[in-house]
C-alpha positions as CSV (number, residue, x, y, z in Angstrom):
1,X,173.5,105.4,99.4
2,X,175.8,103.5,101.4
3,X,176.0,99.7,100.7
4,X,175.9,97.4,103.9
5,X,176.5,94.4,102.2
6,X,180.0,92.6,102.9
7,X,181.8,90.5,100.0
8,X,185.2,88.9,99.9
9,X,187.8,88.1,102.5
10,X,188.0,92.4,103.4
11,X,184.5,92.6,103.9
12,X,185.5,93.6,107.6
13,X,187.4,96.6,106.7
14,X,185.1,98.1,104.1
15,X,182.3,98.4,107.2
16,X,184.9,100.0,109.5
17,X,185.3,102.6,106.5
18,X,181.7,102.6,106.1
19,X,181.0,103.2,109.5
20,X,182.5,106.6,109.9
21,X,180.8,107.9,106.5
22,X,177.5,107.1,107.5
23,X,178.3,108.3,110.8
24,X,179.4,112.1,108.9
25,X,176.9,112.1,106.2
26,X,174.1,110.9,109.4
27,X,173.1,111.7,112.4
28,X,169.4,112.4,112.6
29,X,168.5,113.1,115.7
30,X,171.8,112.4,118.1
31,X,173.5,115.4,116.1
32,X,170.8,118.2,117.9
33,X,171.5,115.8,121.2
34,X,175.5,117.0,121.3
35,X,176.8,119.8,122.7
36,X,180.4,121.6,121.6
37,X,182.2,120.3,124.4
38,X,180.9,116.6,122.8
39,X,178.3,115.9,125.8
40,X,175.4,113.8,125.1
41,X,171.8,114.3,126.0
42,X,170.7,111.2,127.7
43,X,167.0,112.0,127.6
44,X,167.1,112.2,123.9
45,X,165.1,109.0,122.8
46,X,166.3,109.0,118.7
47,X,170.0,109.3,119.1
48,X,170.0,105.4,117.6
49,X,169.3,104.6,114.2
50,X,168.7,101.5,112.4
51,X,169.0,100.8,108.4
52,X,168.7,97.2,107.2
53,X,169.8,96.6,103.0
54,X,169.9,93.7,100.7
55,X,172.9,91.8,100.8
56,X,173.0,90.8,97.1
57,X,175.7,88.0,97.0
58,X,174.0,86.2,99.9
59,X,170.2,87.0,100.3
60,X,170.3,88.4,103.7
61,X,169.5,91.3,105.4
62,X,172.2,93.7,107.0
63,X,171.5,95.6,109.8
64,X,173.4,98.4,111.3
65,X,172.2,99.9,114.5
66,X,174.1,102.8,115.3
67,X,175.1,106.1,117.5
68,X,177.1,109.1,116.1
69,X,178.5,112.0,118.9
70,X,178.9,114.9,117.2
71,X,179.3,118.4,117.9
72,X,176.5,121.5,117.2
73,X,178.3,121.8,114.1
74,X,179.0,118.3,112.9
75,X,182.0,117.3,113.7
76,X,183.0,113.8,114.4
77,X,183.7,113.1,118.0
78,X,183.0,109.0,118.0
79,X,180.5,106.9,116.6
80,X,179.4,102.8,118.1
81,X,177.6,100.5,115.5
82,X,176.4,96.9,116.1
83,X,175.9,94.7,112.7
84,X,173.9,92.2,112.6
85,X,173.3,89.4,109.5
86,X,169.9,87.8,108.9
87,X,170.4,84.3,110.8
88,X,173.8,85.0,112.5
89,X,173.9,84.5,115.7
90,X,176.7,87.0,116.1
91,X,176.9,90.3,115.7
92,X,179.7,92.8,115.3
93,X,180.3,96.1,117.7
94,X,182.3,98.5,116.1
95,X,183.8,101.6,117.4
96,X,185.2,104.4,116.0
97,X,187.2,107.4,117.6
98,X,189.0,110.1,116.7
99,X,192.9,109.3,115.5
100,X,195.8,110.2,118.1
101,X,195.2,107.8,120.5
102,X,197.1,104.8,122.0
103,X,197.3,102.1,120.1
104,X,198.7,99.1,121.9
105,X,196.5,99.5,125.2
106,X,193.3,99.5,122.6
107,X,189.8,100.4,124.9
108,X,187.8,99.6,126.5
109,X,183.4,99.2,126.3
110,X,181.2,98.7,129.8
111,X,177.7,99.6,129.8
112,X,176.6,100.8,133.4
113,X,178.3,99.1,135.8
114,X,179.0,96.0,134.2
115,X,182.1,94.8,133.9
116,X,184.2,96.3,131.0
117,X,185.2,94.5,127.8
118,X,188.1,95.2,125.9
119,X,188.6,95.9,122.3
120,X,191.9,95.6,120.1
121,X,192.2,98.7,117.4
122,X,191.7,96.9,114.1
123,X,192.8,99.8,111.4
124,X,193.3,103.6,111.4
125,X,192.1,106.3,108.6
126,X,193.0,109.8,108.7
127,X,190.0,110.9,110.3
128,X,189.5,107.9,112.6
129,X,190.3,104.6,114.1
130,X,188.2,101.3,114.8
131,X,187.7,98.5,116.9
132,X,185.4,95.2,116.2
133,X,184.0,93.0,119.0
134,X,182.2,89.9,118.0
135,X,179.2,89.9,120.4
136,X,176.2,87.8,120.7
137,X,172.6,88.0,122.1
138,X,173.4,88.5,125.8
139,X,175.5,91.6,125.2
140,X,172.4,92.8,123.2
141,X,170.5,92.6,125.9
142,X,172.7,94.3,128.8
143,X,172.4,96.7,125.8
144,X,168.2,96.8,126.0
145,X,168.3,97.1,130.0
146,X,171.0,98.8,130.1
147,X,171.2,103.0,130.6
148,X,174.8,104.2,129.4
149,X,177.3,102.8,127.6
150,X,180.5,104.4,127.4
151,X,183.7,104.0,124.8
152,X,186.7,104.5,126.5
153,X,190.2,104.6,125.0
154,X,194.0,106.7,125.9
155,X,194.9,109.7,124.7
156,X,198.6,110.2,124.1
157,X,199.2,110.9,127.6
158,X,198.0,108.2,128.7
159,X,194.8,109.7,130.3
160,X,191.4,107.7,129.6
161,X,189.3,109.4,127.4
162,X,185.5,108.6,127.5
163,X,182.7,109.1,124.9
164,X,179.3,108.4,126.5
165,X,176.6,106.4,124.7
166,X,172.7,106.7,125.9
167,X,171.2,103.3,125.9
168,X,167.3,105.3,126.2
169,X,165.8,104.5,123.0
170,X,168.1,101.5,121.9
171,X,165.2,98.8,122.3
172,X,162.8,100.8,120.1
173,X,164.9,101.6,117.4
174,X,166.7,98.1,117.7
175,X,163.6,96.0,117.2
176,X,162.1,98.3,114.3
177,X,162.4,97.6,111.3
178,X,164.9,100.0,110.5
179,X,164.8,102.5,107.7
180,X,164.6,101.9,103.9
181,X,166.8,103.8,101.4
182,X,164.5,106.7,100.6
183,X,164.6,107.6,104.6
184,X,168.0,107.6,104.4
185,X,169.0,110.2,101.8
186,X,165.5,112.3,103.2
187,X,167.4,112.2,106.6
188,X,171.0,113.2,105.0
189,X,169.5,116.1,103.3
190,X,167.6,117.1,106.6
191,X,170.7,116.9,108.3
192,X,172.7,119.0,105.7
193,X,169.9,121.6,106.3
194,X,170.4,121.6,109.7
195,X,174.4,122.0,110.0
196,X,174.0,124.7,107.1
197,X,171.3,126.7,109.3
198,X,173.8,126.5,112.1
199,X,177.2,127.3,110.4
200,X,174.8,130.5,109.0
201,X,173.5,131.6,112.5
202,X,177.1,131.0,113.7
203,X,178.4,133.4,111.5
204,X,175.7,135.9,112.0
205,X,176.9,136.0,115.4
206,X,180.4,136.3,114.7
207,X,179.4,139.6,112.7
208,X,177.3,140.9,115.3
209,X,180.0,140.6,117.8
210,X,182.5,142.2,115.6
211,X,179.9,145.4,114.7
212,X,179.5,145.8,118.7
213,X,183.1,145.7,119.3
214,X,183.7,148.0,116.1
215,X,180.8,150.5,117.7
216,X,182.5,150.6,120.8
217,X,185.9,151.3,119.5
């Protein structure tokens, strides 16, 4: 189980790192909404998902709200979190994408057609980097009326990259309650289920394809 709480001065970087774990060993329903190619399926109305835990060391709730892209088979293409604290009035949008991007020009978040607010890359692990923007209730709710919202950062040659966020389903899941621990390791074993029926019928299909071509031979 992954623990949201944040204690000492790091507390900042250890949810960056815990971001892209959850986001690997999670995904409920937003990993059946991406394609290969790393599209998103607007109309899918769970892609978001909420869990809230005990913050020991200060009695409060923490509350991540989250959205993992991820290919059929589950792997990481970028994942947005906003993390809130019982009684805070601001909240923290983190962003993780894939490593090998440009650094110094950072990227860039805009839901719809709103105007787009920059992020500054914060660290970088092997298997991706992170941005934090301190946010507050108004951005939350461009976020609730809003339809898209879309990540974008530089590759290394120079040309934007997007990832997509659906906004459909955002309100709902935002204003639940969010999950409890026991839904959480019920929906990590229903999503290792899922990515190990794939990865089988993937390779079924690989050895049918190699008995045809064998046949025709």
């Amino acid at each position: 189980m992954v623990d949201f709480a944040t204690k000492g001065a790091n507390a900042s970087l250890r949810v960056m790192a815990a971001v892209l774990t959850l986001g690997l060993a999670l995904a409920t329903g937003s990993a059946a909404a991406q394609n290969a190619a790393g599209g998103t399926d607007d109309s899918k109305p769970d892609a978001w998902l909420k869990v809230c835990s005990l913050d020991d060391q200060v009695k409060k709730n923490v509350c991540i709200i989250k959205q993992d892209l991820l290919t059929n088979t589950g792997q990481f293409l970028a994942s947005l979190q906003l993390r809130e604290v019982e009684g805070e009035a601001e909240k923290s949008l983190i962003a993780a994408v894939p490593p090998g991007m440009l650094l110094q020009p950072g990227l860039q978040v805009q839901i719809d057609k709103k105007q787009a607010t920059k992020l500054k890359y914060g660290i970088c692990f092997p298997n991706a980097c992170f941005a934090e923007l301190k946010v507050k209730d108004d951005f939350v709710v461009a976020m609730k009326r809003g339809g898209q919202l879309v990540l974008t950062t530089l590759d290394q040659q120079r040309k934007p990259r997007p990832f997509p966020f659906t906004l459909i389903g955002f309100t709902a899941v935002y204003d639940s309650e969010g999950l409890d621990p026991k839904q959480l390791q019920t929906q990590q074993q229903n999503l290792r289920s899922e990515l190990e029926r794939r990865a089988e019928e993937q390779r079924k299909r690989l050895l049918e394809q190699q008995n045809n071509q064998n046949q025709n031979q």
